[in-house]
N, C-alpha and C positions, 0 to 999 in steps of 0.2 A: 680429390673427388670432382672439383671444380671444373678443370685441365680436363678431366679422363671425360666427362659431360660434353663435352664444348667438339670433340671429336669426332660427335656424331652426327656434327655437320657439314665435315668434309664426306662420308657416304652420300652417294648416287645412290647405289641398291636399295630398295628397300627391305630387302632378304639379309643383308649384310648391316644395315642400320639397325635394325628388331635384334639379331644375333647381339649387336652390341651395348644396345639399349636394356639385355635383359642381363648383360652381364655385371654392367655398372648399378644396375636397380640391384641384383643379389649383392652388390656389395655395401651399396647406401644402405640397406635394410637391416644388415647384418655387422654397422660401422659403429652402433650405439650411440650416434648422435642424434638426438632428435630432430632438430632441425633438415637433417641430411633424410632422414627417415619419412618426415611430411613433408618432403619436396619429392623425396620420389613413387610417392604413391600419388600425389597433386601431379607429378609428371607422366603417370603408367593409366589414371584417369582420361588424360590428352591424348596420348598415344597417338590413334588414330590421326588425329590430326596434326600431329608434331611428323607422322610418314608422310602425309599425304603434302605437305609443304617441302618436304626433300623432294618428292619425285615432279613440283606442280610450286616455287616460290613464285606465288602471288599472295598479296595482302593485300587489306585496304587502308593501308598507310595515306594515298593520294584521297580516297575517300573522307579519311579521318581529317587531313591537313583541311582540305575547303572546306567542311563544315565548320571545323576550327574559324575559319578566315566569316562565313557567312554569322556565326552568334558573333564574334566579335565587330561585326557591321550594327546587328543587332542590336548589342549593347552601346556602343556608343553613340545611338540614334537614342536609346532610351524609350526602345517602343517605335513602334509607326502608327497611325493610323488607319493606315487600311495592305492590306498584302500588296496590291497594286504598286505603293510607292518603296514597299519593301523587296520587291523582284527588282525593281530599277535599282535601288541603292546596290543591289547585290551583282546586277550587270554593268555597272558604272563602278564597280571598285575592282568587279575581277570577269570583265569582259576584257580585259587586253585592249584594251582602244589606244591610240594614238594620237593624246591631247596636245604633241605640239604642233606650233601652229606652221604649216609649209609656204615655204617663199615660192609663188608664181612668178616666174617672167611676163615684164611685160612686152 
């Protein structure tokens, strides 16, 4: 059931993924496994959005990672005082700056 799932992420179509989607759901439904059963009604709820990601893969993976990175600044400051020096901490850890130091000729 696992396997047969997972194949409906090599469809393109979205005509051809819903055809397969509603095949694998009459079988999860009708497997007598419960668990198999509230995963594909928790999956046929999504739907819409489980097509809409075949025809359109964007996430906000890269959204989620910086936030990630911006509470763990956060946290390890243990609080700021004021937003001010909290925008800086969080452009000083993930501005990409170039702290080493460059040799001028003289």
């Amino acid at each position: 059931m696992v396997q047969a799932f997972k194949e409906l992420w090599e469809f393109q179509s979205e005509t051809w993924a819903l055809k397969h989607f509603k095949r694998w759901y009459f079988r999860a439904t009708h497997s007598r496994l419960k668990p198999f059963i509230k995963l594909a009604k928790m999956l046929k709820n999504h739907l819409a959005n489980i097509l809409t990601f075949l025809c359109i893969p964007i996430t906000n993976a890269a959204a989620e990672g910086l936030n990630s990175k911006i509470q763990l600044i956060k946290y390890r400051a243990r609080g700021y005082r004021n937003a001010d020096r909290f925008e800086r901490a969080i452009f000083f850890h993930l501005g990409g700056l170039d702290l080493s130091p460059t040799r001028t000729k003289v």
